[in-house]
N, C-alpha and C positions, 0 to 999 in steps of 0.2 A: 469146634466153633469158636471165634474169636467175639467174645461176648464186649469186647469195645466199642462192634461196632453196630451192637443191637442197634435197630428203629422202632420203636412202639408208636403203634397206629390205631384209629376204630376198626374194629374188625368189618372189610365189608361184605357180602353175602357170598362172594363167587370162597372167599376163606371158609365157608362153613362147611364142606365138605370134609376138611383139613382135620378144622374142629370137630364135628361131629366124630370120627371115627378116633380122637384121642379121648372124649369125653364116652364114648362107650368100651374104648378097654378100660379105661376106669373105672365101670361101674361094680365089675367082678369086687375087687379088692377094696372100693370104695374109700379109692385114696385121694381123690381129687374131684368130687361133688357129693352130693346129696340126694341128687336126681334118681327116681328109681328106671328110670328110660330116658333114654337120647332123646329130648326134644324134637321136633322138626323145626327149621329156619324160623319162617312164620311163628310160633309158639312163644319158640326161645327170644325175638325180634319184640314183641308182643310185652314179654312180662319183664325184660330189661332196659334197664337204663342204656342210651349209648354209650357214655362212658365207663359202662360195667362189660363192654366188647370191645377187649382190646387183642392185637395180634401184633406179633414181633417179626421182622424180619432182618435177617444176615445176609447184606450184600446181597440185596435183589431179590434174597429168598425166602418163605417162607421155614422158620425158624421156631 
């Protein structure tokens, strides 16, 4: 990936699919949250700030 030409954006909802299933193989190893279960959208939408929902993308893609 050519991290040049990252874009950081608010994450918006149709992304949380994406999210969700990187934030649950995280939860084994518990190297990247706190969470003891994947939120659902709504929850995690709920108890976050928007600019604590961000997502990056590479050239059109999800990144």
């Amino acid at each position: 990936m050519d991290t040049g030409s990252l874009a950081i954006h608010a994450m918006p909802r149709e992304d949380w699919p994406a999210a969700a299933a990187i934030c649950t193989e995280s939860l084994g190893p518990r190297e990247a949250t706190a969470e003891a279960a994947t939120p659902p959208w709504s929850a995690g939408d709920a108890a976050r700030r928007p600019y604590w929902r961000l997502a990056a993308r590479s050239a059109g893609e999800k990144a």
